[in-house]
NUKOLLUM-574785 format. One line per 8 residues: number of its first residue (from 1); their letters; for each residue x, y negated, z of C-alpha. Coordinates in steps of 0.05 Angstrom, whole numbers. Layout:
NUM	A	X,Y,Z  ...
# end
This chain:
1	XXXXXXXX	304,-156,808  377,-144,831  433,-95,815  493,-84,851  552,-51,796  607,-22,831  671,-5,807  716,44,832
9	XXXXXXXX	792,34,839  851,22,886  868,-52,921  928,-72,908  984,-92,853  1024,-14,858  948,9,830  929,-48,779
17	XXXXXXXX	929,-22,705  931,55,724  871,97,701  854,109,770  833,30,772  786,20,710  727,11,752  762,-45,770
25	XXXXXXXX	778,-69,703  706,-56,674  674,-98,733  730,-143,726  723,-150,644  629,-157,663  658,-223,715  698,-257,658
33	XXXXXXXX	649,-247,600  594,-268,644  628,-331,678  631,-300,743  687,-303,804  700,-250,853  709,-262,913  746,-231,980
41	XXXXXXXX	706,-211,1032  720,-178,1105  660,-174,1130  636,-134,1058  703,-96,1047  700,-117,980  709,-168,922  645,-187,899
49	XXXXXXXX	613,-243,853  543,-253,828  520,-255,760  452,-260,721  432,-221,667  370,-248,637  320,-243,704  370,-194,738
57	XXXXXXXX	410,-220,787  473,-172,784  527,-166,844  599,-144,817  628,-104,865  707,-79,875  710,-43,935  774,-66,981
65	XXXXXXXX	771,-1,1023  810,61,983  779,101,926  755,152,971  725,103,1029  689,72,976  620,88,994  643,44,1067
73	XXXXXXXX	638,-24,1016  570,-2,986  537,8,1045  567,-55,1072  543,-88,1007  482,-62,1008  461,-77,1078  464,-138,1062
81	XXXXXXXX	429,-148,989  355,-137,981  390,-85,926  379,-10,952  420,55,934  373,64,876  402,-8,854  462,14,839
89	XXXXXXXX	503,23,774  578,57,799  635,49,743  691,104,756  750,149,716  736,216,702  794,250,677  757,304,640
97	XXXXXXXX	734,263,592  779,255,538  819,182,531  773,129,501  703,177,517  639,150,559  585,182,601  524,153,622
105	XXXXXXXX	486,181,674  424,175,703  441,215,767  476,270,790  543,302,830  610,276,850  652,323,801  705,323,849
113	XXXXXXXX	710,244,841  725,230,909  711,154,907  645,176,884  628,223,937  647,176,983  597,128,955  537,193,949
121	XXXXXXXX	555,209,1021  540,129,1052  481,123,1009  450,198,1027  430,209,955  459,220,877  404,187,852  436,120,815
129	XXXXXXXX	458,117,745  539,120,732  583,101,678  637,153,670  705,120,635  746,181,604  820,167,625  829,252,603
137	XXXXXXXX	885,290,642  954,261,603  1004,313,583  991,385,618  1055,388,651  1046,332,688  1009,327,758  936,291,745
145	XXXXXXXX	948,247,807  1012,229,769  975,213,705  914,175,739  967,135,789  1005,117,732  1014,53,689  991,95,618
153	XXXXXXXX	1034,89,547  1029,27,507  985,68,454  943,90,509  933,22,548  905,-3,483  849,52,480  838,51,560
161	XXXXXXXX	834,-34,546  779,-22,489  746,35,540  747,-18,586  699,-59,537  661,-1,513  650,14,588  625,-63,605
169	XXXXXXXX	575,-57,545  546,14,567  538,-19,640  500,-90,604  461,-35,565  442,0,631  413,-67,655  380,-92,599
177	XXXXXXXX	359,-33,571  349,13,611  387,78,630  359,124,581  369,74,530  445,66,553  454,140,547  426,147,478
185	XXXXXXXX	463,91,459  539,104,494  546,176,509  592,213,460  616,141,449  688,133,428  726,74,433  772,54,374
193	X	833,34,377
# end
């Protein structure tokens, strides 16, 4: 069996560390707690390293195109992995969540997440699980783009750090598991800081 997990994010140093990015950080935290490397590909668009997990063959995925030419890297990816768009596992912000919140889900819309449309658009369905990070919306007078572009508080890049963990552990669940297990398990989960 295979799985591909895709995390959504920026390339590049001005986007490392925002809340935009911890797709990147989830797939990035799965790589280093499993012993795996990422690495740069043109031909993929993407960062990518494999991993196994048990029998499960897992491909890390950071896309190198921009959040919302995402889904050009998964179809890339998955033309060339025996993985299909079923396969997949996508790891994204979702700013109305609350900071430090979950959601796993089996299938289902964009919810205006670009990145992800992108990604429902190449593969011609919403039917793969995803693991929703809740980076919420910052302070109300403040543009969101601002707040999900922007290098967070120190109080809040502690909780989006433990998110970051939570996230990786709702995404092993997913694999292991099962979905339906992962959602019983993570959603309404709450990182602590």
């Amino acid at each position: 069996m295979v799985k591909v997990v895709v995390g959504l994010g920026n390339p590049g140093r001005e986007y490392a560390q925002t809340p935009h990015n911890v797709g990147f950080d989830v797939v990035d935290a799965l790589a280093a707690g499993l012993e795996g490397t990422l690495r740069g590909s043109l031909r993929l668009k993407a960062h990518t390293g494999e991993v196994r997990i048990g029998d499960t063959a897992v491909l890390l995925v950071k896309p190198d195109t921009f959040m919302n030419l995402s889904g050009e890297a998964v179809a890339a990816v998955l033309r060339r992995s025996p993985a299909t768009v079923e396969d997949l596992i996508v790891v994204l912000d979702d700013a109305d969540l609350p900071l430090g919140h979950l959601r796993v889900r089996a299938e289902g819309g964009s919810g205006g997440h670009r990145g992800l449309a992108s990604v429902i658009a190449s593969g011609g369905t919403q039917a793969f699980p995803r693991v929703r990070v809740g980076v919420g919306r910052g302070d109300g007078r403040r543009d969101l783009v601002a707040h999900v572009l922007a290098r967070p508080a120190r109080e809040d890049r502690i909780l989006l750090a433990q998110t970051v963990g939570l996230a990786a552990k709702a995404v092993l669940a997913c694999i292991r598991d099962g979905v339906p297990a992962a959602m019983n398990a993570y959603n309404g989960a709450q990182a602590q800081e």
